[in-house]
C-alpha positions as CSV (number, residue, x, y, z in Angstrom):
1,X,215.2,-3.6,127.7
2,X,213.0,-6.4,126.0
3,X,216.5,-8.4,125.4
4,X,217.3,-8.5,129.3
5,X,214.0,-9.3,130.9
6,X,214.1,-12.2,128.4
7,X,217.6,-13.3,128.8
8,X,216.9,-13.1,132.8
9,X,213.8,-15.0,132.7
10,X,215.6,-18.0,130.3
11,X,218.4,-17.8,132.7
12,X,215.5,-18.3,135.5
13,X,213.7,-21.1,133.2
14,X,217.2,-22.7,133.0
15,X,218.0,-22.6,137.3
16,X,214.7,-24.2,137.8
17,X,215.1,-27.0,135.5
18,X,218.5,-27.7,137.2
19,X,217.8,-27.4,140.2
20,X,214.8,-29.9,140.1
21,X,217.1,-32.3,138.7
22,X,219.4,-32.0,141.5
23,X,216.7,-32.2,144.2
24,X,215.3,-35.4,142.4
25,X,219.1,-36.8,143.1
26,X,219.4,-35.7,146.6
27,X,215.6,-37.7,147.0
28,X,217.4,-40.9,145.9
29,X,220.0,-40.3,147.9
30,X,218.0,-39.6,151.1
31,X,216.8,-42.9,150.4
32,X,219.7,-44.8,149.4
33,X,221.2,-43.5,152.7
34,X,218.2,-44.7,154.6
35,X,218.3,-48.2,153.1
36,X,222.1,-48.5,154.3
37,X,221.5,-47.0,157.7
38,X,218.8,-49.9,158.0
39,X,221.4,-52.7,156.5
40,X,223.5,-51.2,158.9
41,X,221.3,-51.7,162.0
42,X,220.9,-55.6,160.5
43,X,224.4,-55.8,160.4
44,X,224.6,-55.0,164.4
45,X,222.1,-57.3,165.4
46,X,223.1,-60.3,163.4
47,X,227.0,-59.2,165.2
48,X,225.6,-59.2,168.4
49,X,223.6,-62.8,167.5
50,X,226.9,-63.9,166.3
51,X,228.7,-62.9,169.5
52,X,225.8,-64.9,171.8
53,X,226.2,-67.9,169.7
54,X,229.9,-68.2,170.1
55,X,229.5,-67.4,174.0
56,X,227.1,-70.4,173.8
57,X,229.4,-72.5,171.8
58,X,232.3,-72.3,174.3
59,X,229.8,-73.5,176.7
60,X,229.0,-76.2,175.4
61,X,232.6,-77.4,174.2
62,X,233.3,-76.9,177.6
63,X,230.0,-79.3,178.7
64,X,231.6,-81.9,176.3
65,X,235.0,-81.8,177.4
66,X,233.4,-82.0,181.1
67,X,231.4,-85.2,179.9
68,X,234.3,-86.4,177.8
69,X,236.3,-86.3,181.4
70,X,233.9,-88.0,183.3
71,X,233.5,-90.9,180.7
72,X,237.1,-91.6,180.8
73,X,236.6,-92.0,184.5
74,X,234.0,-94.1,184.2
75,X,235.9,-96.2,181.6
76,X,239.2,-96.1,184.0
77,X,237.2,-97.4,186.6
78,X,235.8,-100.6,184.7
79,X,239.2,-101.1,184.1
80,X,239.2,-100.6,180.2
């Protein structure tokens, strides 16, 4: 009887140590996961900056070809 109460309680002894191994894994985890959901919301802001830049850059090419225009009319009408 002595024999089972000991092999169940080093059986228990044994569970315990794994299983706080495998909840100090799923800790880093929870926080690895965290630090990619945040590099993830980064990620959508700088896309969404990116996208509002190149709105603002076809505005402006389009300013400079408007100016470009209207210099070559001022240069066609000094007769160059």
């Amino acid at each position: 009887m002595w024999v089972w109460i000991a092999v169940v309680a080093i059986a228990l002894i044994v569970l315990s140590a794994v299983a706080m191994k495998v909840l100090g894994r799923l800790h880093g985890l929870e926080r690895a996961a965290r630090k990619l959901q945040h590099r993830q919301e980064e990620a959508l802001e700088l896309q969404a900056g990116a996208e509002r830049l190149q709105v603002t850059l076809e505005a402006l090419q389009e300013r400079a070809e408007l100016a470009h225009d209207q210099v070559e009319q001022i240069k066609a009408g000094r007769g160059r």
